[in-house]
C-alpha positions as a printed Julia matrix, in Angstrom:
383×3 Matrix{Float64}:
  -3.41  -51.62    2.1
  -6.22  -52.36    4.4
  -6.95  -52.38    8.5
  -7.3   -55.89    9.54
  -9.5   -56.92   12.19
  -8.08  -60.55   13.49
  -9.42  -62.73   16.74
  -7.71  -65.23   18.45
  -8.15  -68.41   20.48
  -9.36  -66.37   23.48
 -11.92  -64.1    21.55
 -10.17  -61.23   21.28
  -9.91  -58.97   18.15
  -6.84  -57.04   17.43
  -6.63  -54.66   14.04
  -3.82  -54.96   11.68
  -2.72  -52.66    9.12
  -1.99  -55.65    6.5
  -1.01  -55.28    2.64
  -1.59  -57.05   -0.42
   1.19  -58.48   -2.36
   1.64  -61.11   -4.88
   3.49  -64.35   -4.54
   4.31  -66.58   -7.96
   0.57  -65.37   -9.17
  -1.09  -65.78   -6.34
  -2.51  -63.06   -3.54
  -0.65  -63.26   -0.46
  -1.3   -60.82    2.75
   1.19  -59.42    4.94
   0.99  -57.52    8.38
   2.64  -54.55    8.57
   1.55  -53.01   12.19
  -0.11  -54.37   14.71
  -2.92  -51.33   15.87
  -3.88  -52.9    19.12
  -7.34  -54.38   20.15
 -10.24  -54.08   18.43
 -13.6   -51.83   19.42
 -15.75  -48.85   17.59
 -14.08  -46.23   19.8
 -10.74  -47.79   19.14
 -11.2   -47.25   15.78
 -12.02  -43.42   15.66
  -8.76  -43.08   17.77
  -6.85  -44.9    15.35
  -8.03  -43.31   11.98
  -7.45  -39.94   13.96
  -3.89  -41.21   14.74
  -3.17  -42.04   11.32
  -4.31  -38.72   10.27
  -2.37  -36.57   12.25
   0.33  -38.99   11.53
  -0.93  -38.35    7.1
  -0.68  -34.89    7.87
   2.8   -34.35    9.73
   4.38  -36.68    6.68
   3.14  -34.22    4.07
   3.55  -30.98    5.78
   7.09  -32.73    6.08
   7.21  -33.23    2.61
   5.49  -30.26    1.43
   7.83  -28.49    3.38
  10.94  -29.6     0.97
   9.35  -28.27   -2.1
   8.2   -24.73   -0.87
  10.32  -21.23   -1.29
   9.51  -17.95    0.02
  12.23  -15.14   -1.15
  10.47  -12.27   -1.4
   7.85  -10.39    0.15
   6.46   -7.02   -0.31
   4.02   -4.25    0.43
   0.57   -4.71   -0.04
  -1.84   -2.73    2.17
  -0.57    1.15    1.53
  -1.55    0.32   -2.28
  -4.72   -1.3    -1.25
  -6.08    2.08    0.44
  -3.92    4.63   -2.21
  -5.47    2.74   -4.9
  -8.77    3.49   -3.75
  -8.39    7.21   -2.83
  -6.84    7.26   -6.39
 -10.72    6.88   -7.64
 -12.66    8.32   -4.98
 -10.63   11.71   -4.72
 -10.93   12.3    -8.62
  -6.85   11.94   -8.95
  -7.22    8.74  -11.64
  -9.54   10.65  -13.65
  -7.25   13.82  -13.48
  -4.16   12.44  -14.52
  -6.11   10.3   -17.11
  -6.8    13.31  -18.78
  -3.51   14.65  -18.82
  -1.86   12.07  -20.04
  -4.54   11.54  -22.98
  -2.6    15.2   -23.62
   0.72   13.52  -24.03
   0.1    10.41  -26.3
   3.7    10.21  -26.88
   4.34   10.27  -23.27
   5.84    6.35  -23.23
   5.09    5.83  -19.64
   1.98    5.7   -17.36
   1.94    8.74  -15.73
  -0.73    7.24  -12.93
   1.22    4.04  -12.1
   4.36    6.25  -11.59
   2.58    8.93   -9.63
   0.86    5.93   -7.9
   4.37    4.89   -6.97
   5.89    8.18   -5.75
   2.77    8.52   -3.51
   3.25    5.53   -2.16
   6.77    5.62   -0.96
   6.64    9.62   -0.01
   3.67    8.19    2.45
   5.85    5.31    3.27
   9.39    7.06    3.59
   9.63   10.3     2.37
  12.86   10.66    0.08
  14.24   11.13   -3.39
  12.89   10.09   -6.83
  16.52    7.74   -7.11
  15.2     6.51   -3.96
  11.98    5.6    -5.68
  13.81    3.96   -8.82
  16.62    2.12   -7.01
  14.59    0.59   -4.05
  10.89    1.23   -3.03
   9.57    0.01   -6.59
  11.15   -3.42   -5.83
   9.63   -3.48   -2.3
   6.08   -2.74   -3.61
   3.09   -5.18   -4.65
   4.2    -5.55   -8.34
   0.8    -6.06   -9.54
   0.05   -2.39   -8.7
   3.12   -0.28   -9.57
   4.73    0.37  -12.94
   7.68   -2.46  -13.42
  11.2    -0.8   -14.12
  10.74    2.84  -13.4
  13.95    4.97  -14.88
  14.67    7.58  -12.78
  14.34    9.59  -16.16
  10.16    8.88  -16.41
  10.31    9.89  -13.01
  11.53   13.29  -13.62
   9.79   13.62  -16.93
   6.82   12.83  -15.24
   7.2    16.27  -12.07
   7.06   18.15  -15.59
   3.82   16.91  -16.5
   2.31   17.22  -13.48
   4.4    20.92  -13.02
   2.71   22.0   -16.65
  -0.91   20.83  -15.53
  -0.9    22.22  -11.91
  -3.73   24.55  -12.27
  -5.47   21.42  -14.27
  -5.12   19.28  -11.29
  -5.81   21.71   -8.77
  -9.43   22.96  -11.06
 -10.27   19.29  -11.28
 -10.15   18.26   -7.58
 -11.76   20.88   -6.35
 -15.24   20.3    -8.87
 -15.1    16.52   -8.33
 -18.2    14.94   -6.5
 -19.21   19.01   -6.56
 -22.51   20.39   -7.97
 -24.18   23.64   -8.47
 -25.6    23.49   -4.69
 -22.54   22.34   -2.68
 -20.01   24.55   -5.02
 -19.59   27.67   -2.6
 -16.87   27.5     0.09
 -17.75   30.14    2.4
 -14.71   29.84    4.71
 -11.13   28.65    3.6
  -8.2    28.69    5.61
  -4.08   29.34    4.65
  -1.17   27.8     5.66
   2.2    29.67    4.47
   5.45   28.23    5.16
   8.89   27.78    3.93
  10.64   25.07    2.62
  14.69   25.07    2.34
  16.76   23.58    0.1
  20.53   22.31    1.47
  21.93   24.61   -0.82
  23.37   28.38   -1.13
  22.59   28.23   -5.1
  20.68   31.27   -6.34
  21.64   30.89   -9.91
  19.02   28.35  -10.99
  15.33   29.2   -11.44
  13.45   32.19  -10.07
  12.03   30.41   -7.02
  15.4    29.43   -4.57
  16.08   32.83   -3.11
  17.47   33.35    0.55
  15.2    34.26    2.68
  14.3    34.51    6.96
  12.68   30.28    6.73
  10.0    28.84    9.49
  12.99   27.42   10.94
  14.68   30.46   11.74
  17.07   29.99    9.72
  18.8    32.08    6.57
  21.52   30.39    5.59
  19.78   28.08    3.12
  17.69   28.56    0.03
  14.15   28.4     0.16
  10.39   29.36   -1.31
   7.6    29.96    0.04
   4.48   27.68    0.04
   0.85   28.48    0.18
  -1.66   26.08    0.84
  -5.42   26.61    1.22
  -7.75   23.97    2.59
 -11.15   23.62    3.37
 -12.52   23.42    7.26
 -12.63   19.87    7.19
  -8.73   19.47    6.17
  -9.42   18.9     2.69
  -6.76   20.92    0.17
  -8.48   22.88   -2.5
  -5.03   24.98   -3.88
  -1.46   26.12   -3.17
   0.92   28.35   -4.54
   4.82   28.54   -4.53
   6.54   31.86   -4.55
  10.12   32.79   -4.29
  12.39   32.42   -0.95
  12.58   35.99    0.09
   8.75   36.81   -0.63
   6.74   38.44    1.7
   4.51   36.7     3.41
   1.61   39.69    3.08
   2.17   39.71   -1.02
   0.82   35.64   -1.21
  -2.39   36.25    0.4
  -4.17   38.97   -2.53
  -2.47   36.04   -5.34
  -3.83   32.85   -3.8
  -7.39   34.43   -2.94
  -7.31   35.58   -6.78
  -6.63   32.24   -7.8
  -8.9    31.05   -5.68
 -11.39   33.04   -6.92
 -10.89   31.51  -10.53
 -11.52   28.06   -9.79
   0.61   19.88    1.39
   5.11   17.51    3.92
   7.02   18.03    1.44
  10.76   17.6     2.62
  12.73   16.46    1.63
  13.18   18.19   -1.79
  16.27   17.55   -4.18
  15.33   19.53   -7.14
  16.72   22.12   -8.93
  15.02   23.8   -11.05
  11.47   25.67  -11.16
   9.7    23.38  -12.85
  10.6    20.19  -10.73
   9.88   22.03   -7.44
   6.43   22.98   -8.79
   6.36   19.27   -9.82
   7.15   17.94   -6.57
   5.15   19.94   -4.26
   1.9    18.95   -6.89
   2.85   15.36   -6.05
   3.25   16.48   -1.89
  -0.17   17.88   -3.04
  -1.85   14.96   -3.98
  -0.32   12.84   -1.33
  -1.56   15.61    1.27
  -5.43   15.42   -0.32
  -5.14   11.38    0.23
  -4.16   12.03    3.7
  -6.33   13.78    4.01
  -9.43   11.69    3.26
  -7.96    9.09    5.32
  -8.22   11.29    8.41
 -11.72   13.07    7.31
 -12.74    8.91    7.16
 -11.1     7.89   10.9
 -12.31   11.02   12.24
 -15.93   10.37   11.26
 -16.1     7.13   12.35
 -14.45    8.18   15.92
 -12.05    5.43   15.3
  -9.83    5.24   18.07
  -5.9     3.58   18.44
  -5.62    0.33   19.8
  -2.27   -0.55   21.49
  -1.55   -2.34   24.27
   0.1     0.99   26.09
  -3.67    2.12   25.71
  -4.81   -1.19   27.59
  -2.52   -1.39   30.6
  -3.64    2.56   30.87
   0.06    3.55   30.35
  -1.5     6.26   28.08
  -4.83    7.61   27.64
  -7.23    6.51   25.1
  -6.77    8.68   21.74
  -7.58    9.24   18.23
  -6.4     6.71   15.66
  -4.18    9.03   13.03
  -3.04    7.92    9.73
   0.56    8.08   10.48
  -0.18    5.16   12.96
  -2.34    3.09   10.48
   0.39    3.5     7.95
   2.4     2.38   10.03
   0.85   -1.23   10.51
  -0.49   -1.17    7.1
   3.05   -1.37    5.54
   3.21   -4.65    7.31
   0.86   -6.49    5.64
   2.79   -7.57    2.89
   2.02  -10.11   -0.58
   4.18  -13.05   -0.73
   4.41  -14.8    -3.72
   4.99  -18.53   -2.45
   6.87  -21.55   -4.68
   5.39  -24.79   -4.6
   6.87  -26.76   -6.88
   5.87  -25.4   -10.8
   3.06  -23.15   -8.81
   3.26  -19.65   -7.47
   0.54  -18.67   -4.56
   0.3   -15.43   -3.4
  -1.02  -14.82   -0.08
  -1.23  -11.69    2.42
   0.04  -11.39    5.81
  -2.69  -10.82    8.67
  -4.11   -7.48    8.83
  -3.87   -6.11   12.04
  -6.05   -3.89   14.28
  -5.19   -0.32   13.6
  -4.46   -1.08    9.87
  -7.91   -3.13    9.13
 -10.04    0.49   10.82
  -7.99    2.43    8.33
  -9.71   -0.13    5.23
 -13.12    0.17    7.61
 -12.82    4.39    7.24
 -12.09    4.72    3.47
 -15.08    2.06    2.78
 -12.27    0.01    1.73
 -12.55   -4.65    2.14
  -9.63   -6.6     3.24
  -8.1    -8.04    0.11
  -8.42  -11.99    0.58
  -5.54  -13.91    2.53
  -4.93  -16.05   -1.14
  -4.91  -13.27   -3.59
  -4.1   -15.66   -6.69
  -2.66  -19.01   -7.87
  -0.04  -18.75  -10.7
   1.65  -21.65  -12.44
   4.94  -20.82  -14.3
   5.33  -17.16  -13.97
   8.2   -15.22  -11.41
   7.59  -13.34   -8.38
   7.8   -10.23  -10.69
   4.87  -11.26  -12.97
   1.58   -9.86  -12.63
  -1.37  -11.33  -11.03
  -4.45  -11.12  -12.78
  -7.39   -8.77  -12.57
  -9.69  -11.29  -11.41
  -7.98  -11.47   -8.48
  -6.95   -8.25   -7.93
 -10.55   -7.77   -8.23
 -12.19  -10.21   -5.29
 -14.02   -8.48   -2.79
């Protein structure tokens, strides 16, 4: 199929969009569309034409071939996963689990994932296992969490508090930046939706934050460092007084974070649940310490039209965009391409603060594999 230029008795030239065929063996030509008269401009306009014309037909047909039925949530795991390494809490749980070789799960991956969603949503562990671990980048999260390794895993981290705790507070510290001259401590209560005093030494009744004492409750210490940075805590029984904590968390001090909703029972699980508050509180954190530093400020269009004054950008408002950009693994025919939604504003000075590059819009190409598989880590890795 060729363009045609043709003259006729007058002079003029016309193109033709004429094809090739054969006849009883021998080459015949026939037109197919007339293109109008002939002339160098003419023809840019007409190969532009038939272009636009190329590309509508096989967006068209493209179109028929591609399925998108999933997407899910990319950029909370992009900036967890690097506060994971820079706060020390990948090398810490590392080395607990190295503790537990017959441990059958991977107790970062699943702490990963209860991080994630209690910084998401905060809400139960069945929560975790029945919904937010299908809603979250698969490439990053442990596939088919039982609710069991979730609650096997708050014992782990419940027996290796004081672990965690030691090995936060000496990580990126030396012999010359070791001394903390001037720590301050939170107390407060948290209550349980429950009357049950039978079960552990910690639920006791007890006058709560919230004025209230008709629930059960203990009592949480936290220490942190000027700059907002959690060094320790403590948990002591519901009707403790508040005077008694301060001698026992300065002595433990000395040695070496929201947490609602809480649906546990027994001792060990609430010490294993506020440890992972904990850690999600340190990676909180660092996220403020970085937009705070960098005097990043909130963008929104309320700001713009003055309908509110200018103000610090906080995580809770980053988080909020960042759970919108999502992965979507899109079908085209036998291939897979995942790509990444936009990342707005507010969300993209969160990656700016933590040091952290926006992953790329096409994070990989995949041929035969599900939306479930995993990508692979030369991907994952791409700056």
């Amino acid at each position: 199929m060729v363009i045609k230029p043709t003259t006729n008795a007058s002079g003029q030239s016309y193109y033709h969009l004429v094809e090739s065929y054969r006849d009883n063996g021998s080459v015949r030509h026939r037109t197919l569309l007339s293109l109008g008269k002939a002339g160098e401009d003419r023809m840019d306009d007409l190969i532009a034409a038939i272009v636009r014309h190329k590309e509508r037909f096989t967006v068209l047909e493209l179109a028929k071939t591609i399925s998108i039925d999933e997407t899910f949530i990319l950029g909370p795991l992009r900036v967890l996963e690097r506060l994971f390494e820079k706060s020390g809490i990948n090398a810490v749980l590392s080395e607990v689990a190295a503790q537990h070789p017959r441990l059958g799960f991977d107790l970062k991956k699943i702490a990963f994932t209860m991080i994630t969603s209690r910084l998401i949503t905060p809400g139960s562990k069945r929560k975790v296992s029945e919904h937010w671990q299908q809603r979250l980048d698969p490439e990053m999260i442990e596939q088919e969490i039982g609710l069991h390794q979730l609650y096997r895993a708050l014992d782990v981290l419940a027996d290796h508090k004081e672990e965690i705790e030691k090995h936060l507070y000496w990580h990126d510290r030396n012999l010359l930046n070791a001394q903390v001259d001037v720590v301050l401590y939170d107390l407060t209560t948290l209550r349980f939706e429950s009357v049950r005093e039978d079960i552990g030494l910690l639920r006791r009744f007890g006058y709560s934050k919230e004025r209230r004492s008709d629930c059960t409750q203990v009592v949480l210490g936290l220490l942190v460092a000027p700059d907002g940075t959690p060094l320790g805590f403590a948990v002591y029984p519901g009707n403790t007084f508040e005077g008694k904590t301060v001698a026992d968390i300065v002595q433990k001090m000395r040695g070496k974070f929201k947490v609602r909703p809480i649906f546990h029972w027994t001792d060990r699980r609430i010490i294993g649940h506020l440890t992972l508050g904990f850690l999600a509180y340190l990676c909180e954190a660092l996220m403020t310490k970085g937009l705070r530093e960098k005097n990043l400020m909130l963008e929104s269009p309320a700001v713009e039209e003055e309908t509110i004054q200018p103000r610090p950008l906080t995580v809770v408002e980053a988080m909020r965009e960042l759970q919108e950009v999502k992965a979507i693994p899109v079908k085209v025919k036998s291939s897979t391409i995942w790509v990444r939604t936009d990342i707005s504003g507010n969300a993209n000075k969160l990656f700016s603060a933590i040091g952290l590059k926006a992953p790329p819009k096409v994070l990989q190409l995949e041929r035969n594999q599900k939306c479930s598989g995993t990508r692979s880590e030369s991907a994952h890795n791409q700056p």
